[in-house]
C-alpha positions in Angstrom: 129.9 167.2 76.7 128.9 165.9 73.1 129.2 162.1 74.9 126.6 163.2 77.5 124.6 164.7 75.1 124.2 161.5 73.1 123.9 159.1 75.9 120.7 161.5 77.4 119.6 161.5 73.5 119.4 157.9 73.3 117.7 157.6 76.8 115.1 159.5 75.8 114.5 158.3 72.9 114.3 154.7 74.6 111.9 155.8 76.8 109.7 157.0 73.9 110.0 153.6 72.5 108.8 152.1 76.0 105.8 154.9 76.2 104.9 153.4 72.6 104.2 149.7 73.8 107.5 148.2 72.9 107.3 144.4 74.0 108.8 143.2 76.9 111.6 140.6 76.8 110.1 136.8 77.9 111.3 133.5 79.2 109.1 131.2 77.2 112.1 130.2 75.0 114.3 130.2 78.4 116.8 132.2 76.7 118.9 134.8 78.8 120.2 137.5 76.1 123.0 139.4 77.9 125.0 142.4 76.1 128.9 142.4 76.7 130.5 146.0 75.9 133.7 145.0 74.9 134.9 142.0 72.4 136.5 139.7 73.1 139.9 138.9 72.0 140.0 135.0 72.5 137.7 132.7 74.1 140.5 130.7 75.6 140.6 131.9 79.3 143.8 131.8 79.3 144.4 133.9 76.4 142.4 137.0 77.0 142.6 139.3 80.4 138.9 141.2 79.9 136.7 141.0 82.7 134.3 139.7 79.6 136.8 136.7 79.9 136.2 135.9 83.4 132.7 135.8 83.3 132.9 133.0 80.5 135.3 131.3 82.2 133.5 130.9 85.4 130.9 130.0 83.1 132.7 127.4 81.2 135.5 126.2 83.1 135.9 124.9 86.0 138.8 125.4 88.8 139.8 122.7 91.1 138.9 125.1 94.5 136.2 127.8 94.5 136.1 131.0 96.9 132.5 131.8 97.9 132.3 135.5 96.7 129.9 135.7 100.2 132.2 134.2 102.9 135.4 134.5 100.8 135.6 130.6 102.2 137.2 127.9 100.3 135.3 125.4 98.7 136.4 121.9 96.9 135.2 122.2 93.2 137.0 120.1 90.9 139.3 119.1 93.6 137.7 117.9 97.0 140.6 118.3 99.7 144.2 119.6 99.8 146.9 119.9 101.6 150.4 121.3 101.8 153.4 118.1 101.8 155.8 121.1 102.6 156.5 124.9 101.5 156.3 124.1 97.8 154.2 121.4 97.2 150.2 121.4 97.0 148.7 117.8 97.0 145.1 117.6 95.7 142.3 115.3 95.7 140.0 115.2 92.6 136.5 114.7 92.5 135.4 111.5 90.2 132.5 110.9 88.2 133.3 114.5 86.5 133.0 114.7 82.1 134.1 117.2 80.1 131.5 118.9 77.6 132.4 116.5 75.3 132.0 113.7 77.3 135.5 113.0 78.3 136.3 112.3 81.5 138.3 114.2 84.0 141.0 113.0 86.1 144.3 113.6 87.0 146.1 113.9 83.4 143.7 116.9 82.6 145.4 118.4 85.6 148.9 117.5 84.9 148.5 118.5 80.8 146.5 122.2 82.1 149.5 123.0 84.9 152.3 121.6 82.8 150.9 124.1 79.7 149.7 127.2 81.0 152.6 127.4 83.6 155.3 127.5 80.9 156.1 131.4 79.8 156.9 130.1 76.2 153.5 128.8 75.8 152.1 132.8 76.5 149.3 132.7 78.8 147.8 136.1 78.3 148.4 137.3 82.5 151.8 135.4 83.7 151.1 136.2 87.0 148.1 134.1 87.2 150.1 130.7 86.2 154.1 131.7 86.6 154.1 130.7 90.0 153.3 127.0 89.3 156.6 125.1 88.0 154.5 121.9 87.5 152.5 119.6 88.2 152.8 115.4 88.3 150.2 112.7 88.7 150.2 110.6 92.3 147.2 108.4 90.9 144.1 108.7 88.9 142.4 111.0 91.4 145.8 113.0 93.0 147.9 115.5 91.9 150.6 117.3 93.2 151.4 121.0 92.1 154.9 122.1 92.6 155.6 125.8 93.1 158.4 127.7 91.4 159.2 129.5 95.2 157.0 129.4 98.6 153.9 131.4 96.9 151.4 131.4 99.8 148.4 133.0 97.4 148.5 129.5 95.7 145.0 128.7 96.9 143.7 131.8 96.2 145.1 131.7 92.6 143.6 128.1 91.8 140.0 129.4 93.4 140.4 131.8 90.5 141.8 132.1 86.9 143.5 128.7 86.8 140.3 126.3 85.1 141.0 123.2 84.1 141.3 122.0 80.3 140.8 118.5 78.5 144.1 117.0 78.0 144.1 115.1 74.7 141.4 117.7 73.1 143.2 120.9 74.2 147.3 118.9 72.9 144.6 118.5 69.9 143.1 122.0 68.8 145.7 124.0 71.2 144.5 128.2 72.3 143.1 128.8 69.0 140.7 125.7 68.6 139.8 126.2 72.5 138.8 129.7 71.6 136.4 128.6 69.0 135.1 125.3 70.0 135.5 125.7 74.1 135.5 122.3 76.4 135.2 122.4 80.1 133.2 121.4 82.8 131.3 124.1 83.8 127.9 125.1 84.6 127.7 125.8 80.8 128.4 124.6 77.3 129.7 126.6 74.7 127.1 126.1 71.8 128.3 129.2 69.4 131.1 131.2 68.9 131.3 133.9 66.4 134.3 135.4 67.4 134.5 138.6 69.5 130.4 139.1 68.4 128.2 136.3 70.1 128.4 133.6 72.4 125.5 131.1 72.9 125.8 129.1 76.1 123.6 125.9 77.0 123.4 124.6 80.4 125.3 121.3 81.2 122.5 119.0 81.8 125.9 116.5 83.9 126.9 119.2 85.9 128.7 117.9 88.7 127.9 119.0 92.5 129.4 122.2 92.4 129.5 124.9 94.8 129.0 127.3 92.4 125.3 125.5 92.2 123.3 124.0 89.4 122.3 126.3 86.1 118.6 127.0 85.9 118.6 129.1 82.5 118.5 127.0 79.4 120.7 129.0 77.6 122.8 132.4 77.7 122.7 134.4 74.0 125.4 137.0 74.3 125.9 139.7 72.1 128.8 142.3 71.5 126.9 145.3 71.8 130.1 147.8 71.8 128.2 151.3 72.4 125.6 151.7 75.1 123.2 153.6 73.1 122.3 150.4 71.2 122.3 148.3 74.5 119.8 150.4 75.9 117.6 150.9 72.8 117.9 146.7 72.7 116.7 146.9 76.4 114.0 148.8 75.4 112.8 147.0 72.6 112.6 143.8 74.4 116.2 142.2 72.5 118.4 142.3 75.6 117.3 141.2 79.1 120.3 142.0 80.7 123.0 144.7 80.4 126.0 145.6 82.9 128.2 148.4 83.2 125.7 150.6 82.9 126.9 154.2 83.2 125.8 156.0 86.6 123.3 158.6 84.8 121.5 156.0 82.6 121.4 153.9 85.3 119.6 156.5 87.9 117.1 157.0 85.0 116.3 154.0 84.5 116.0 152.5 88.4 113.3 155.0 88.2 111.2 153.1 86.0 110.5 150.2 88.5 107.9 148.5 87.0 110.3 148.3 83.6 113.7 147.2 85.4 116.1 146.2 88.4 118.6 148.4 88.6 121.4 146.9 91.0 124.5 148.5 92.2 127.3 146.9 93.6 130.7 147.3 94.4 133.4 145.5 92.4 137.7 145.0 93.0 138.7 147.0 90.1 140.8 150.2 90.6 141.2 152.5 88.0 144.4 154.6 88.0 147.3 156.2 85.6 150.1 154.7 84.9 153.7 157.1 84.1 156.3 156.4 82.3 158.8 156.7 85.2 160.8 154.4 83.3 161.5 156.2 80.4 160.7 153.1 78.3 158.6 155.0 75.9 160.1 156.9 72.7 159.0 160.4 74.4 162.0 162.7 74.6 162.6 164.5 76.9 160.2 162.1 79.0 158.9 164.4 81.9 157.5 161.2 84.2 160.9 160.2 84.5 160.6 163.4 87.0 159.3 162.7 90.1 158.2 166.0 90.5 155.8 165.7 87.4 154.0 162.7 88.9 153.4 164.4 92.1 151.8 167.3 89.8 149.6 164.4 88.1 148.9 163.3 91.4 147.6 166.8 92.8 146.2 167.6 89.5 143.3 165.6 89.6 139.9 166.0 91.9 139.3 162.1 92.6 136.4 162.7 95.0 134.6 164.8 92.5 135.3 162.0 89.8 133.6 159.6 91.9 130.7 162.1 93.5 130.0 163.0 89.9 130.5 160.3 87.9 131.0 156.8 89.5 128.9 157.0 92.1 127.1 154.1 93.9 129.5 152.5 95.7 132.8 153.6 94.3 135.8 155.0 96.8 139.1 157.0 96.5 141.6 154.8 96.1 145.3 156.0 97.1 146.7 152.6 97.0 147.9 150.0 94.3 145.7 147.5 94.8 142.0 147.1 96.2 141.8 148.4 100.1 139.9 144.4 100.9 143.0 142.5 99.4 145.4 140.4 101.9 148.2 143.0 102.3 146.6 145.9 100.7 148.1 148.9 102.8 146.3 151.8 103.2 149.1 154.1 105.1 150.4 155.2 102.0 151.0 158.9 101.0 147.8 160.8 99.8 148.3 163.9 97.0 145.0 165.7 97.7 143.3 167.7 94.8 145.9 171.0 94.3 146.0 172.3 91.1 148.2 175.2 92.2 150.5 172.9 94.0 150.5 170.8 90.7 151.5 173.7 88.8 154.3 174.8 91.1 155.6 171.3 91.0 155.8 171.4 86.9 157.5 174.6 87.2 159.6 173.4 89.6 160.6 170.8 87.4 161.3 173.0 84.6 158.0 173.0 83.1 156.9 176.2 83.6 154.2 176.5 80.4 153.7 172.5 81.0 154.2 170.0 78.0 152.0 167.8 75.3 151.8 164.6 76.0 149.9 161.3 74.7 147.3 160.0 76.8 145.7 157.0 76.3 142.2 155.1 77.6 140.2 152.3 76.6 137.4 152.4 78.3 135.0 155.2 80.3 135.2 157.9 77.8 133.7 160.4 79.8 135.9 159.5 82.6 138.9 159.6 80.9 138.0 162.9 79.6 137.6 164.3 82.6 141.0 163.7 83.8 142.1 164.9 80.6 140.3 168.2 81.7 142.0 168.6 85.2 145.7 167.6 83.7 145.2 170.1 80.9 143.7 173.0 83.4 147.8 172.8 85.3 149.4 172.7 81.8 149.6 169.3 81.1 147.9 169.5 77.7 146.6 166.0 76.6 146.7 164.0 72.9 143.6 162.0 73.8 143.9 158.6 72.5 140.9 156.1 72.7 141.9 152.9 71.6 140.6 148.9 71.8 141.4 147.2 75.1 143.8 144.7 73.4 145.5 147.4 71.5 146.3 149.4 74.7 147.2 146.6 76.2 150.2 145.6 73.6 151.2 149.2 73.9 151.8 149.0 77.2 153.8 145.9 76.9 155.9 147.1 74.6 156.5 150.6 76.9 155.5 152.9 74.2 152.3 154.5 76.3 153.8 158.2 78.3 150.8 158.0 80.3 147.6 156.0 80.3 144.4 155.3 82.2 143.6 151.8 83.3 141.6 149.9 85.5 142.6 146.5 87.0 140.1 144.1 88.4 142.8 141.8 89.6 140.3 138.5 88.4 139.2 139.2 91.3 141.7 137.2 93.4 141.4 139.1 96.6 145.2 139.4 97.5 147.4 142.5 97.0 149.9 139.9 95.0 147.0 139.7 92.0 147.7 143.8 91.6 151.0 145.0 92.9 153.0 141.9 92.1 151.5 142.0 88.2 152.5 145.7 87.7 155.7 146.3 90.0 158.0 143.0 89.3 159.8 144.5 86.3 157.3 142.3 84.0 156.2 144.1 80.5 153.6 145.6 82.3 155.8 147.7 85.1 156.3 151.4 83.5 158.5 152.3 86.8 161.3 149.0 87.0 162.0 150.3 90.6 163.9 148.0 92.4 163.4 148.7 96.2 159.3 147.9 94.8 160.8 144.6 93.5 162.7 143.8 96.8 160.0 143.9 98.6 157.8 142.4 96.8 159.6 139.1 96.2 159.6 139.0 99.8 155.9 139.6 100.2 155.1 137.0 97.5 156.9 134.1 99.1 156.9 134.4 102.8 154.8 132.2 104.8 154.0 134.1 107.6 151.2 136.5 106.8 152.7 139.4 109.0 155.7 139.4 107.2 153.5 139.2 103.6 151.6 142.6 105.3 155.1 144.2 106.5 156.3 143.7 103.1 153.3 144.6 100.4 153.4 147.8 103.2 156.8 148.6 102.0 155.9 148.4 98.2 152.8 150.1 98.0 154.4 153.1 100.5 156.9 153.1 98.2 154.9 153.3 95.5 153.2 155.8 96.4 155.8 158.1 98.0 157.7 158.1 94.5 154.0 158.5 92.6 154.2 156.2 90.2 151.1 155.7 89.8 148.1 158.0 90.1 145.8 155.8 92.1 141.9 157.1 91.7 139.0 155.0 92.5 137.1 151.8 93.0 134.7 150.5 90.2 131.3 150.1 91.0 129.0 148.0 88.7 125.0 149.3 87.5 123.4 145.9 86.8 119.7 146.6 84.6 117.4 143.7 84.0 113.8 143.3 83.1 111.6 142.3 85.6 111.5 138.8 84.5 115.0 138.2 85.5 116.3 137.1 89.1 119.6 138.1 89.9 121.6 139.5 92.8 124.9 140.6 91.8 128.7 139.7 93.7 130.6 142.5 95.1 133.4 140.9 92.5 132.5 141.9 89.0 131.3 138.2 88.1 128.3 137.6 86.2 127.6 134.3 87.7 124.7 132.8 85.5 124.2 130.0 87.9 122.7 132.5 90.0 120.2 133.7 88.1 116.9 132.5 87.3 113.3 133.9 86.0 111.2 135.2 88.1 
């Protein structure tokens, strides 16, 4: 393919570039330069849904509990003890002696002002599911909070080790999502020194940081750059600009783990699940809309060789996925029904369905070309001829919302919230999101979400995904795995989460 072709072009020509003496990347200015792929859209965490996002937000921002990515054990952060007064309300502890960035100081109101905000839908928090659970929250005293929940929502802890950080009070009522995004406050490990929006990001480590188990920064500062095509991030490699990339594609990645006195080259697992999502709705303007057939989505189903997708392209350690939602999540069922690679079976089905010579259909990706393309090859060998459509991630994403994508890959990383409720629950509760508004799914989902007793949450995310699944809503495909390349002055050992956690690194 052309896309191969250029990414083994620029390769080589890197490693030309290396065989000429290019200079390697130092630590003397204690500078970490780090490539993101994609930009952007705001800084605010609670305004943009990119993994990108997370990583500055873990970075920045602070949550009041913390989930050790290792042991998956809770940890006090910004809040130092908790417990449950009854089914729907969380009362919290805070940890004094804690200043913003800008030398505010945190306590209770912050809490209050953040919960009270984000958890109201008018406001628009980018991902509802990460705050619409919360109804609000009031202040006991200084250093106690109590969060109220809308309904029994037994992932609360899970959710506030996660996406929910904690904003300045009177500086955030002040500049509001827009000023956050450019001039970002926290408490994190990290202070937000630059912002040119969607290009760089300079970081500087928070000389106050509190005793945090996410541990102490060691790097002086974190340059990142928007580097949106991986050619340039690995001629920048190369050349001694870049001492980090990520998401390094499987091929350039092999490559380059075999220069080891050059690189690390680290692969590790992540929770994101890539998949395609129908239109078994019929909420987009496509007439007559074939994914409305269930029939047609079995045929996408069998169409597509997922264990050759991973074998070929993902690699490391990436796995079929046949479920909606990552197989380590609370509730995550993996009984489900399984459409293995048929294209003659697909091709009946379409008939079957009164498609005998297939249909033209819009299909829609934002990132993984080459993957994308290749499921664009296996619908199109069964008749399902594809209008390939690459678009930005924010672009796709307000498609989707507004129901006007037939069919589309994505990939979910949850925010790496391991429980099924962070995947299922955001795609199948008739939210702008779900392309299927099937309400068995729903049913049993709003039992799942709100029962107490975790058998019952397992019975009833069982239900959904089966469901889910039996009806082939969605084409489930694979897990994610990440390629990791740094120089060899850089220390790092990567999560099995998809976080870039600077604290963690350090020069070696």
């Amino acid at each position: 393919m052309k896309t191969t072709f250029l990414k083994s072009t620029a390769l080589t020509l890197a490693l030309s570039l290396a065989a000429g003496g290019a200079a390697l990347a130092d630590k003397a200015n204690d500078t970490l330069k780090v490539a993101y792929t994609k930009e952007l859209e705001n800084v605010d965490s609670f305004f943009n849904s990119s993994r990108e996002g997370v990583v500055l937000q873990r970075a920045v921002w602070d949550g009041l509990i913390y989930r050790d990515p290792n042991t998956n054990e809770y940890k006090g952060n910004l809040a130092t003890s908790w417990e449950w007064i009854d089914d729907k309300t969380l009362e919290l502890k805070l940890r004094e002696g804690v200043t913003f960035h800008n030398g505010a100081p945190f306590n209770a109101d912050d809490v209050v002002a953040t919960v009270n905000f984000v958890a109201k839908e008018e406001n628009g928090v980018k991902t509802q599911r990460n705050v619409n659970w919360m109804d609000r929250a009031e202040k006991v005293d200084d250093y106690t909070v109590r969060i109220y929940t809308k309904k029994v929502f037994p992932a609360a802890i899970e959710f506030l080790s996660g996406p929910v950080s904690m904003y300045p009070a009177d500086y955030y009522a002040e500049v509001g999502p827009s000023g956050m995004g450019l001039k970002p406050v926290g408490t994190g490990p990290y202070m937000v020194s630059e912002v040119v929006p969607g290009q760089h990001f300079v970081l500087k480590k928070n000389e106050n940081y509190h005793d945090s188990p996410k541990g102490q920064p060691t790097i002086g500062t974190i340059d990142i750059r928007t580097i949106p095509d991986v050619n340039t991030q690995l001629a920048e490699l190369f050349s001694g600009s870049i001492d980090l990339i990520w998401q390094v594609p499987s091929d350039q990645a092999e490559k380059l783990a075999s220069m080891g006195d050059r690189f690390t080259v680290s692969n590790e697992s992540t929770m994101r699940v890539g998949y395609l999502a129908m239109d078994a709705a019929g909420r987009s303007s496509m007439d007559p809309n074939p994914y409305k057939d269930l029939k047609v989505r079995q045929a996408v189903n069998h169409a597509i060789d997922r264990q050759a997708l991973v074998d070929n392209l993902l690699k490391g350690k990436s796995k079929v996925v046949w479920t909606a939602c990552f197989p380590s999540q609370f509730g995550c069922a993996q009984d489900v029904a399984q459409y293995a690679y048929d294209p003659e079976k697909a091709k009946a089905l379409l008939a079957e369905a009164g498609y005998p010579d297939g249909f033209t259909t819009d299909f829609y990706a934002y990132r993984n070309r080459d993957y994308a393309e290749a499921i664009s090859s296996y619908l199109n060998a069964v008749g399902i001829k594809t209008d390939f459509k690459m678009l930005q991630y924010s672009a796709l994403r307000e498609l989707n919302m507004k129901g006007e994508a037939p069919l589309s890959f994505q990939t979910w990383g949850s925010y790496s919230i391991n429980d099924a409720s962070a995947m299922v629950s955001q795609f199948f509760k008739h939210g702008s999101l779900d392309s299927t508004r099937d309400d068995q799914v729903l049913e049993a989902l709003n039992v799942a979400d709100s029962a107490t007793d975790p058998d019952t949450r397992i019975e009833y995310y069982g239900k959904a995904l089966r469901r889910i699944a039996d009806m082939a809503f969605w084409a489930p495909m694979f897990s994610y795995n990440t390629n990791y390349v740094m120089t060899k002055e850089v220390n790092y050992t990567p999560t099995p989460d998809e976080v870039l956690r600077f604290t963690d690194m350090t020069w070696n």
